[in-house]
Every structure is written in C-alpha cells, then in structure tokens.
Residue frames as qw, qx, qy, qz and C-alpha x, y, z in Angstrom:
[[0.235, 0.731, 0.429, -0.476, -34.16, -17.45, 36.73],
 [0.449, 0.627, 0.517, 0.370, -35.42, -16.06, 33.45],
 [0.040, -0.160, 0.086, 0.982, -34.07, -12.11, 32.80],
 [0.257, 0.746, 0.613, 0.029, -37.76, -10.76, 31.59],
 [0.389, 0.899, 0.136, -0.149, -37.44, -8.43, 28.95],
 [0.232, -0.658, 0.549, 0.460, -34.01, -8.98, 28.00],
 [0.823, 0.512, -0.028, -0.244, -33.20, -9.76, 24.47],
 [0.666, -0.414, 0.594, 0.178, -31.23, -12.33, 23.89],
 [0.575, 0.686, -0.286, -0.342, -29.57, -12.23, 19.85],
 [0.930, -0.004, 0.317, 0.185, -28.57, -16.09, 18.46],
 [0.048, -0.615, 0.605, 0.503, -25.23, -16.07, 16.80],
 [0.886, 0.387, 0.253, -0.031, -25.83, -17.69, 13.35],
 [0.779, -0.162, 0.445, 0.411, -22.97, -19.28, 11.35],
 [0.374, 0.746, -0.253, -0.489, -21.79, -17.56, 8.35],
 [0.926, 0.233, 0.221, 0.199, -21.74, -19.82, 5.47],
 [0.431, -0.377, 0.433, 0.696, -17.93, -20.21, 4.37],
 [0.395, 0.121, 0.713, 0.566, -19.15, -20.73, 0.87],
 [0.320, 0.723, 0.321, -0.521, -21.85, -17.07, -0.08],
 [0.669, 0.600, 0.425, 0.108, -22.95, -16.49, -3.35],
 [0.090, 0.920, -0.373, -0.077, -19.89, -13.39, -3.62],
 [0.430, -0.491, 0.748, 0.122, -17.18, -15.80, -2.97],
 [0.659, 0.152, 0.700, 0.227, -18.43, -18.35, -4.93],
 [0.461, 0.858, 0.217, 0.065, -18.45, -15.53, -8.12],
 [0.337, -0.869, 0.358, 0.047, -15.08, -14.51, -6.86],
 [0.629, -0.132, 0.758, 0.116, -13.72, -18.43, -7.41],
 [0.725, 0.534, 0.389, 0.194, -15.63, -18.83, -10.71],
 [0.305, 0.905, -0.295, -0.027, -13.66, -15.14, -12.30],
 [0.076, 0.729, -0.666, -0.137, -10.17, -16.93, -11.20],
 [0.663, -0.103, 0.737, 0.083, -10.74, -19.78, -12.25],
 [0.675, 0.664, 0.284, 0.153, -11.88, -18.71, -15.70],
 [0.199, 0.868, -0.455, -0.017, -8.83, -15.92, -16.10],
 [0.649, -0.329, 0.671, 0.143, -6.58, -19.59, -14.90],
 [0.699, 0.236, 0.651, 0.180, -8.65, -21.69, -17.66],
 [0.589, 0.800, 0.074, 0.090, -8.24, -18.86, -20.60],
 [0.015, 0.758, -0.627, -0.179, -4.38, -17.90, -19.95],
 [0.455, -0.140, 0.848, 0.232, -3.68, -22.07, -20.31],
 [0.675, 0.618, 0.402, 0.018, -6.14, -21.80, -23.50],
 [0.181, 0.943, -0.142, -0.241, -4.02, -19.08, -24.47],
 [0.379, -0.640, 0.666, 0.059, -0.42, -20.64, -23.60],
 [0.627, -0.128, 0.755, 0.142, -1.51, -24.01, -25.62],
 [0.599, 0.613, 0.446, -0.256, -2.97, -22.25, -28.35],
 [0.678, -0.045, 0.386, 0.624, 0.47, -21.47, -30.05],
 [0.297, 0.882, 0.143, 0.338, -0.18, -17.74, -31.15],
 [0.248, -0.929, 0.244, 0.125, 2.43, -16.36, -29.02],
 [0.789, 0.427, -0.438, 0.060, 5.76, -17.22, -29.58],
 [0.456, 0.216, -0.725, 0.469, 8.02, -19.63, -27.03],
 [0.393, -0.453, -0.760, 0.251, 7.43, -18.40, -23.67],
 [0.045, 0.404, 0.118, 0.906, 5.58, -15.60, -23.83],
 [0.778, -0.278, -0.005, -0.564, 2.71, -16.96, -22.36],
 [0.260, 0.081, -0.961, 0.053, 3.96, -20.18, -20.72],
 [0.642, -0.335, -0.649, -0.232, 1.51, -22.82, -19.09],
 [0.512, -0.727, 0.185, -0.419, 0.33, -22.85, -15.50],
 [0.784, -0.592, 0.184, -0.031, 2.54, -25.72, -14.86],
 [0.754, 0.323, -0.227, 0.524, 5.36, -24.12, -15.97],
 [0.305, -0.752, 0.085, -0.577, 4.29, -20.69, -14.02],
 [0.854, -0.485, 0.022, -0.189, 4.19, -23.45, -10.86],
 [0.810, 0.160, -0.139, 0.547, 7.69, -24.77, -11.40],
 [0.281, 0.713, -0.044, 0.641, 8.81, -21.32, -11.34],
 [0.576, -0.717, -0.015, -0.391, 7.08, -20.29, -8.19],
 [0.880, -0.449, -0.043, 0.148, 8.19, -23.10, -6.11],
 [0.733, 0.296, -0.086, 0.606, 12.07, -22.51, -7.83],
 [0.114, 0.695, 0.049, 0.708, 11.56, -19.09, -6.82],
 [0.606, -0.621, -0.004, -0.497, 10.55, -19.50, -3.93],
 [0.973, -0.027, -0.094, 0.208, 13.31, -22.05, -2.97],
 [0.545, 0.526, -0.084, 0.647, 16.11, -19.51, -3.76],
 [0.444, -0.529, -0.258, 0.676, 18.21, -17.94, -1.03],
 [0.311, 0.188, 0.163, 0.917, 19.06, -15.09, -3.49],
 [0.215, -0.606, -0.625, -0.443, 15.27, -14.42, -3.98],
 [0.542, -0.733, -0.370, 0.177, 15.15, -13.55, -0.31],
 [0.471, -0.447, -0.073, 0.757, 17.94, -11.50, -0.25],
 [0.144, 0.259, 0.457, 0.839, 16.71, -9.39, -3.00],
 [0.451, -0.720, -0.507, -0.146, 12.85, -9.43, -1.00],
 [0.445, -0.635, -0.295, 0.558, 14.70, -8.19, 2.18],
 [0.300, 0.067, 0.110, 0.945, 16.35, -5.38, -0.01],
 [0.014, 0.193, 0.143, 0.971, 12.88, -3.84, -0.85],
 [0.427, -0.680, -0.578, -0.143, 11.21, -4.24, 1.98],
 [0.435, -0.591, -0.267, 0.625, 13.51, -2.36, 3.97],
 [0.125, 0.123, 0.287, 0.942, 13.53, 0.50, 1.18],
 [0.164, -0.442, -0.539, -0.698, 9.80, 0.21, 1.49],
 [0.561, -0.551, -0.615, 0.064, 9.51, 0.56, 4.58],
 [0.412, -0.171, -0.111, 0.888, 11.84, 3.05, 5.26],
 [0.028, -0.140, -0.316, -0.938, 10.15, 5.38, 2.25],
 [0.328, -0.646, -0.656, -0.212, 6.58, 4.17, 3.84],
 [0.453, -0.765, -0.235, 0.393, 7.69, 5.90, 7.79],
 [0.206, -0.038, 0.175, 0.962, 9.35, 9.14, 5.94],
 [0.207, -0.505, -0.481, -0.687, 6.60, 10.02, 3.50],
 [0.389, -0.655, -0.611, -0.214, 4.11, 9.11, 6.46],
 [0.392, -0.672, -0.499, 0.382, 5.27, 10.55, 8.84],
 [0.166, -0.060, 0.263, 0.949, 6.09, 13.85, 6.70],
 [0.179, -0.319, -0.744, -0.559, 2.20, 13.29, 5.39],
 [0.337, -0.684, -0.591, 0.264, 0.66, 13.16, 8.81],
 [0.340, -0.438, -0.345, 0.758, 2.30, 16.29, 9.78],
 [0.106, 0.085, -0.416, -0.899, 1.64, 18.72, 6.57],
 [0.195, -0.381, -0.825, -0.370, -1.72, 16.88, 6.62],
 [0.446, -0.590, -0.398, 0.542, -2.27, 18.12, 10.48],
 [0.175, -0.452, -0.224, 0.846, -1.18, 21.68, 9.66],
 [0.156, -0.228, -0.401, -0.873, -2.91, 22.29, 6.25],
 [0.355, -0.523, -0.730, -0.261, -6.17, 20.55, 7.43],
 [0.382, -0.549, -0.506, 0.545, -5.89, 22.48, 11.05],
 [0.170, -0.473, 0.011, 0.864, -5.04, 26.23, 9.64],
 [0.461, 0.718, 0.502, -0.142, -7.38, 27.59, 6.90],
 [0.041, 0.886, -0.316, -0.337, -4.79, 30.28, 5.60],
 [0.299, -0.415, 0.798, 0.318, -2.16, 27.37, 5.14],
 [0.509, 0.328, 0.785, 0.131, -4.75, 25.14, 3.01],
 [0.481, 0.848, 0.215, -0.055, -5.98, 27.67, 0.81],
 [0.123, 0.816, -0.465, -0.320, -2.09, 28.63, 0.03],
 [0.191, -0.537, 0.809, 0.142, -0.56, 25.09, -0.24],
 [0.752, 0.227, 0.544, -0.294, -3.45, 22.59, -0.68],
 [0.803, 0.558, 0.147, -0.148, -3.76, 23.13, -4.31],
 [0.198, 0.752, -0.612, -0.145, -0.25, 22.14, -4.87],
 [0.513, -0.100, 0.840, -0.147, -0.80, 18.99, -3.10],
 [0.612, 0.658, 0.312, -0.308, -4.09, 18.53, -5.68],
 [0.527, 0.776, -0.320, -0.132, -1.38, 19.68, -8.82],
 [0.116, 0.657, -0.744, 0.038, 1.63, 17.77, -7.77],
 [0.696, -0.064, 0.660, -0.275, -0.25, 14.54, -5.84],
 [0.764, 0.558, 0.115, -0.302, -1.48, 13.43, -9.80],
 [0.209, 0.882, -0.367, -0.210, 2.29, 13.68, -11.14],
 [0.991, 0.110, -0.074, -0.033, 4.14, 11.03, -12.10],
 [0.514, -0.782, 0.318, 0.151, 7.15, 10.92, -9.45],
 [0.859, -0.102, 0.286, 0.412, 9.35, 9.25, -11.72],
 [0.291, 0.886, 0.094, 0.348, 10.44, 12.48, -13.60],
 [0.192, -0.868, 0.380, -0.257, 11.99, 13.57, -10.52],
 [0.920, -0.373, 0.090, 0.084, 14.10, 10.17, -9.98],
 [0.655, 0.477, -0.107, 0.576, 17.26, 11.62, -12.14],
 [0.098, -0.791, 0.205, -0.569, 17.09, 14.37, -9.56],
 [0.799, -0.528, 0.163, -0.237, 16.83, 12.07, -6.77],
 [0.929, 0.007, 0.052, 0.367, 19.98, 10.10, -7.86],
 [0.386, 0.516, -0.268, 0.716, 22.05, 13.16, -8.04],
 [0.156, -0.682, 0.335, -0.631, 21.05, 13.90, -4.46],
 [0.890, -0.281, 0.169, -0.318, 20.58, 10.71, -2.95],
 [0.054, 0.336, -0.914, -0.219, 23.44, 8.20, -5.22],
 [0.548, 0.229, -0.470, -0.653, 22.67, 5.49, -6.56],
 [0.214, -0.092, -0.956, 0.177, 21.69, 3.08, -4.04],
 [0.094, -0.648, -0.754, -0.050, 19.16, 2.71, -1.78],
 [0.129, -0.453, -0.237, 0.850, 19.05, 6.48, -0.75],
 [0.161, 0.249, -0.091, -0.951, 17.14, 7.25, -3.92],
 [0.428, -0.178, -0.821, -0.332, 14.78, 4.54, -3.98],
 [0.227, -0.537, -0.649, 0.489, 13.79, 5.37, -0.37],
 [0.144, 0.482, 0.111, -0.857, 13.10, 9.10, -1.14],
 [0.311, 0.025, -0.608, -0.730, 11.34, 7.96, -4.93],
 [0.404, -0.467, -0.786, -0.019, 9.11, 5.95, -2.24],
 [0.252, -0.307, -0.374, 0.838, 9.08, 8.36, -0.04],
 [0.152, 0.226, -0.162, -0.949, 8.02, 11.32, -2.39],
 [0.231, -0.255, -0.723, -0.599, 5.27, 8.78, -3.64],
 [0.368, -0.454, -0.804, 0.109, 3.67, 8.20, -0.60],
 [0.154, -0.098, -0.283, 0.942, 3.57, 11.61, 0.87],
 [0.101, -0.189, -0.474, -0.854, 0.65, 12.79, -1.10],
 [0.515, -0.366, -0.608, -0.480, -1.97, 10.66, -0.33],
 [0.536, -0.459, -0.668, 0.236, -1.53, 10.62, 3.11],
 [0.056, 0.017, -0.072, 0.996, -1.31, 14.36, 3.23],
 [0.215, -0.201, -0.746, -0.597, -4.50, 14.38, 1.79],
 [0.495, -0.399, -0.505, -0.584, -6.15, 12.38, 3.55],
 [0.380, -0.334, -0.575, 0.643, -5.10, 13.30, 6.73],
 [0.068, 0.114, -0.086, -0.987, -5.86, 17.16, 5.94],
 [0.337, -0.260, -0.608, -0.671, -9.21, 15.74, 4.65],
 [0.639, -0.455, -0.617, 0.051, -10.14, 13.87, 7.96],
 [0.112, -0.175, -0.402, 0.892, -9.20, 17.20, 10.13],
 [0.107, -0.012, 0.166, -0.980, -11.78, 18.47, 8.90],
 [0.563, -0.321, -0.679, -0.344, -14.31, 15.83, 9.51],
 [0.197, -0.097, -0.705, 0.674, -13.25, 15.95, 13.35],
 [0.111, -0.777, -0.548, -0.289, -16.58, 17.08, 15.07],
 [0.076, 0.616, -0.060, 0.781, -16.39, 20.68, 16.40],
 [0.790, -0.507, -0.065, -0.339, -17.62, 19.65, 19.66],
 [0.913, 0.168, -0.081, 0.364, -14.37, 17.81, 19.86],
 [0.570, 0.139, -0.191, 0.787, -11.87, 20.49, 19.59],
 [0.253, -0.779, -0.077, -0.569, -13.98, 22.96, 21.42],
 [0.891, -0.378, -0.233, 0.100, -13.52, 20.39, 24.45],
 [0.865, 0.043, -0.098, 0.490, -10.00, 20.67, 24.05],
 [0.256, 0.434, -0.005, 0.864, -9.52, 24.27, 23.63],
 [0.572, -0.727, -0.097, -0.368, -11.90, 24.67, 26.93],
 [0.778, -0.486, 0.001, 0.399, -9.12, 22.42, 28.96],
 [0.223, -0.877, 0.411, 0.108, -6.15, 24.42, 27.45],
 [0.904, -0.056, 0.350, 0.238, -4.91, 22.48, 25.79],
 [0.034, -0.701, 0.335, 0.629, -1.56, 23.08, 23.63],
 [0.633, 0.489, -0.397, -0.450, -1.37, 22.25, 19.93],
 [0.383, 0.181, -0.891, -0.164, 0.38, 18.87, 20.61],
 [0.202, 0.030, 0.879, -0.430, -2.15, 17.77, 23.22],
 [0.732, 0.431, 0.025, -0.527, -5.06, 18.73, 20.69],
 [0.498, 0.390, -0.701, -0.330, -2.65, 16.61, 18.33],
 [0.117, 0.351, -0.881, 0.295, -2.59, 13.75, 20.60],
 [0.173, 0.295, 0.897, -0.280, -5.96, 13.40, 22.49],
 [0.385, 0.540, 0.351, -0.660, -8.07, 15.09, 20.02],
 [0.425, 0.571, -0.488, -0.505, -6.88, 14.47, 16.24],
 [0.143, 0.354, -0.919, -0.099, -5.02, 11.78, 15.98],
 [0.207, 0.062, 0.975, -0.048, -7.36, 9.55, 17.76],
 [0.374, 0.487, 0.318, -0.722, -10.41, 11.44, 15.67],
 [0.515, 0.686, -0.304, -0.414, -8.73, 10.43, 12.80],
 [0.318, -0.403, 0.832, 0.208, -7.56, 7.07, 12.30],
 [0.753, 0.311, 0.562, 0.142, -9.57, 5.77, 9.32],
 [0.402, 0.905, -0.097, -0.097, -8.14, 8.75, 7.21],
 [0.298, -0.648, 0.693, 0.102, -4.74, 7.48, 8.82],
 [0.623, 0.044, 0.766, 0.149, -5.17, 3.95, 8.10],
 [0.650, 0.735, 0.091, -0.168, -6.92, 4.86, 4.32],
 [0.277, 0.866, -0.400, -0.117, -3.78, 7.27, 3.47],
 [0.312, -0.416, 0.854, 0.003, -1.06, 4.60, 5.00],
 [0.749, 0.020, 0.632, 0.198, -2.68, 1.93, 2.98],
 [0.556, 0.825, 0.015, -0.101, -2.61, 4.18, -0.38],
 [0.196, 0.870, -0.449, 0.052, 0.68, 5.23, 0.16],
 [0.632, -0.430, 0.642, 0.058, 1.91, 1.75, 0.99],
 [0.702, 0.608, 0.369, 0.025, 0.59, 1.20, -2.46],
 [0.422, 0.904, -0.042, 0.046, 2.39, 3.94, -4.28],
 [0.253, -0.775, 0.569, 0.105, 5.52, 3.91, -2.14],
 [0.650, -0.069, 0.728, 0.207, 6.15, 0.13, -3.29],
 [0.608, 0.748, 0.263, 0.035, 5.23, 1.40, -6.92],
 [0.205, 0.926, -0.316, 0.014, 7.79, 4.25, -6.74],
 [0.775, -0.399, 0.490, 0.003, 10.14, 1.61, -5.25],
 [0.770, 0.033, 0.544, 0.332, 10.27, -0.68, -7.83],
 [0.696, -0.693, 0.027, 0.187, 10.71, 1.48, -10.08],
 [0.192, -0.893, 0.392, 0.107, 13.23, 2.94, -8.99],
 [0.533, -0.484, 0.661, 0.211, 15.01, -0.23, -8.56],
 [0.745, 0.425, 0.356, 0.371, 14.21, -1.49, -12.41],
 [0.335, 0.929, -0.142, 0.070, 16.13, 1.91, -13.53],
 [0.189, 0.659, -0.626, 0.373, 19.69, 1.80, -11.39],
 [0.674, -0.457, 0.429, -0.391, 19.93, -1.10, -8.95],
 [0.449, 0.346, -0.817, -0.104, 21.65, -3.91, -8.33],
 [0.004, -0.199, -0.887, 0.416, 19.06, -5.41, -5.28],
 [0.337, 0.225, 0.299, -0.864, 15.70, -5.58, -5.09],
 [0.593, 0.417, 0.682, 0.094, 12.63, -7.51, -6.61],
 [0.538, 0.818, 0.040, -0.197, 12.47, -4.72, -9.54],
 [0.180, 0.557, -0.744, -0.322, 16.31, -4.97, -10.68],
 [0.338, -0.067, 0.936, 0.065, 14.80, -9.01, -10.85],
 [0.521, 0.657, 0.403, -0.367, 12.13, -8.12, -12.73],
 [0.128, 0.837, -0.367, -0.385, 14.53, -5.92, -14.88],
 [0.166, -0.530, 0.827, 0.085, 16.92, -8.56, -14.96],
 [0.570, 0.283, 0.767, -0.077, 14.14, -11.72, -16.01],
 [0.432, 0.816, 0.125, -0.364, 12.92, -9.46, -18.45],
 [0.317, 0.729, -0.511, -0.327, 16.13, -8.51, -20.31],
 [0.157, -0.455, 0.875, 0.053, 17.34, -12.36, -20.12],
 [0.726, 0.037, -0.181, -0.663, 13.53, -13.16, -21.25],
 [0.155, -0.160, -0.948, 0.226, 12.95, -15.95, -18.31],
 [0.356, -0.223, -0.229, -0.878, 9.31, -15.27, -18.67],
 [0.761, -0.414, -0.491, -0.093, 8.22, -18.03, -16.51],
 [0.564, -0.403, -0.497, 0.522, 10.40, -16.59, -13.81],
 [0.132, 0.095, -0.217, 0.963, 9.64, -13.43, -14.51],
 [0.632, -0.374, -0.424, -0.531, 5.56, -14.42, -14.36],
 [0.595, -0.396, -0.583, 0.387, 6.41, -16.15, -10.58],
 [0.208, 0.006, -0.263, 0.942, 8.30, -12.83, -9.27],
 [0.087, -0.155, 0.218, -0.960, 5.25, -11.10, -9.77],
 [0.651, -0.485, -0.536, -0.232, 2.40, -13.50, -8.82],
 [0.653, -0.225, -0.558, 0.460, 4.55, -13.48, -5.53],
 [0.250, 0.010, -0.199, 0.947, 4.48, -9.91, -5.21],
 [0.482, -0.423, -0.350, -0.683, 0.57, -9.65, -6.32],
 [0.688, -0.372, -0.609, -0.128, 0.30, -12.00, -3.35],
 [0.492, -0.266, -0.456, 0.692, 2.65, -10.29, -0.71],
 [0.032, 0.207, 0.106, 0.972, 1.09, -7.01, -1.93],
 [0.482, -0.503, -0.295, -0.654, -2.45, -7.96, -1.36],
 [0.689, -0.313, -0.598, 0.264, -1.60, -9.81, 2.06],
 [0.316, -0.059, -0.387, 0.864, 0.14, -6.43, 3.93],
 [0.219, -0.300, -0.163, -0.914, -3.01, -4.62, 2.61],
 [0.672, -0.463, -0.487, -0.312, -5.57, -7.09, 4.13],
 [0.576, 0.091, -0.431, 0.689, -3.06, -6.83, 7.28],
 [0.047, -0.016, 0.083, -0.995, -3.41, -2.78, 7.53],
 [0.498, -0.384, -0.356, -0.691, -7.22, -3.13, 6.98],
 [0.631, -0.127, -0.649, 0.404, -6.79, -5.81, 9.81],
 [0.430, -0.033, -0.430, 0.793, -5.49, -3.93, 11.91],
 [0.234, -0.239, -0.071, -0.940, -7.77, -0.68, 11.09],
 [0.640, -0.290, -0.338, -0.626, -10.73, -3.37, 12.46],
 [0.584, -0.212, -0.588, 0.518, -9.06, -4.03, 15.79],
 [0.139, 0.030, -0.351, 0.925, -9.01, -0.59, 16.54],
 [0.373, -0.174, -0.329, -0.850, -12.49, -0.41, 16.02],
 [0.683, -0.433, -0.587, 0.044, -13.26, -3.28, 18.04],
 [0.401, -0.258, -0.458, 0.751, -11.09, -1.59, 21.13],
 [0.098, -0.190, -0.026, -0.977, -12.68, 1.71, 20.67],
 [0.647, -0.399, -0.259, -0.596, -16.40, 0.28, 20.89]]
C-alpha cells in the first residue's frame, strides 16, 4: 500500500565535478604553471625558485627519511601538548569571563589587548622559565592558543539561550552541572571554532619557537634547510606541512559535523 500524503524527497547525486571545484583546480593549476614559468625563466638565481620536478624529488626524499619523522613526531607532541594546556586553560577563563559580568568587564579587555600581540616577545622569557627544550615551545604554543579560545568560548556563553540556564537553575543545579549539561553542550561550535584557531596559532607559536633554540622539530628543519640553502628541501618541508596543516583542520571541522549529525 501507497502512504497518502506522505512526501517522499529523491536523493539526487552531487556532481563530483561543480563549477566551484572546477575554479578551485583551474587557480592551482595556474599558481603550478607560473612558479615553473618562473623557475625556467632564469631571473632568480640557482635554486631559489627550483622546478616542480625538482620540488617532487624532494618531497618523495623527504618523505622517505626516517629522520624526517622523528623530527614530525617532535612537534606534534609539543603541539599537542601546547594545543590541551592553552585549551583547556581557554575553556575555563572563557566559562568564567563569559558566565560572570563583573569578571568580563574587568579582564575581557585584556584578552582584546593582549590576544592581538605577537607572543614571540615573550619567548626569551619563556626560555628562562621553561629551558631550552621542549618546555618552552609547549608554553610559546600554549600562550598562543589560549586567546582565541578564550574568546570564543566567553563569546558563545553568551549566545546560550536564557531559557537554557533558567532550566538549570530551576533543577538546582551547581555551577559544574550548569557547566556540563547546560554550557558545554550549548556551546560546541564556539568550542570547535576556538580549538581550530588555536590549533592554528599554537602550531605557529611552535615553530617558531623551534626555528629560534631547538635541536628537533620541523622548524629547527626549516631553520636548518634555510641556513644550508637546500631550497628544494626546504620548499618540500613546507608543502608537507601546508598539507598536514590543512588535513587536521578539515579533520576538526569533521568532526564538528558529526556532532551535528548526532545531535539532530
């Protein structure tokens, strides 16, 4: 039998190939076909510009190398470290400015004055209290990421709907059960936003750190290509990183559009 009056909605295909994507393809392929115009055109000198298939050589070399990996593990576990500090410093300070009117109008605008600053100023300080390993490359990530996810945690309290924490404050509830069943899950695209900003910055403040004082890490290889001017391996290092950088982000966004599926 026939449901009468149900509506029944056809799934149509999504072409692989839309008219964004295919404008998407045509920009990198021209920014490909003008660096190799550049590279053969013999204004630079040596390998300033090398060719894409010397860039490719690199890659694959690079990408071959135990060392390479052991340098990758170094600052991922710095960045990861300085990602769950900051954040989980950020959430909280985000939670009490965004929750307490008094506190935000005293502290906020320090966030707002200090959030803008360029953290590396304070990385001499951070090596006299940290040394000079990873302890001050995790807090120079650390201190980067804090901001933004202060922010924009403190921003997204006060998006919460009032209807919301009235609930809560009708059961009794104590500050961490408001934090638990009434923020936190009220707020997870400010979470997810801030956590992908500050995955951004923290891996900025990272490296770096690690091109100033460091003897691990993809920035002392950067540091280190640079000063020994292997410009074709120092052009791989950071295609690889443009590519691991934009992969964790599409990851976190990922992830932010699971939770959205489970929620609905």
């Amino acid at each position: 039998m026939v449901d009468i009056g149900r509506l029944t909605r056809t799934r149509t295909a999504t072409p692989w190939l839309t008219a964004v994507a295919l404008v998407r393809v045509v920009i990198v392929l021209s920014l490909l076909l003008a660096w190799q115009l550049l590279a053969i055109s013999g204004l630079y000198y040596g390998d300033v510009i090398p060719t894409l298939p010397v860039i490719g050589r690199a890659v694959i070399e690079l990408l071959g190398s135990t060392d390479f990996y052991w340098h990758l593990l170094g600052t991922i576990e710095e960045v990861a470290a300085a990602l769950a500090i900051g954040g989980v410093c950020g959430v909280i300070a985000g939670l009490i400015i965004g929750a307490n009117k008094f506190v935000a109008s005293a502290f906020e605008p320090y966030l707002y004055y200090l959030g803008p600053t360029p953290k590396i100023i304070f990385f001499p300080v951070l090596i006299m209290w940290f040394g000079i390993y990873a302890g001050s490359k995790i807090a120079m990530g650390a201190l980067s990421c804090f901001f933004p996810i202060a922010l924009n945690v403190a921003a997204g309290m006060r998006q919460i709907d009032p209807v919301l924490i009235r609930v809560g404050k009708s059961f009794r509830a104590n500050p961490w059960q408001m934090t638990l069943k009434i923020y936190l899950p009220a707020m997870r695209h400010p979470i997810i936003n801030g956590l992908r900003l500050g995955l951004g910055v923290a891996l900025i403040g990272t490296l770096l750190a690690e091109t100033k004082i460091s003897k691990r890490g993809i920035g002392f290889l950067v540091n280190d290509f640079y000063t020994k001017f292997q410009m074709p391996r120092l052009y791989a290092i950071l295609i690889v990183l443009f590519v691991l950088a934009i992969g964790v982000n599409a990851l976190v966004a990922r992830l932010g559009r699971l939770d959205d599926i489970a929620q609905k």
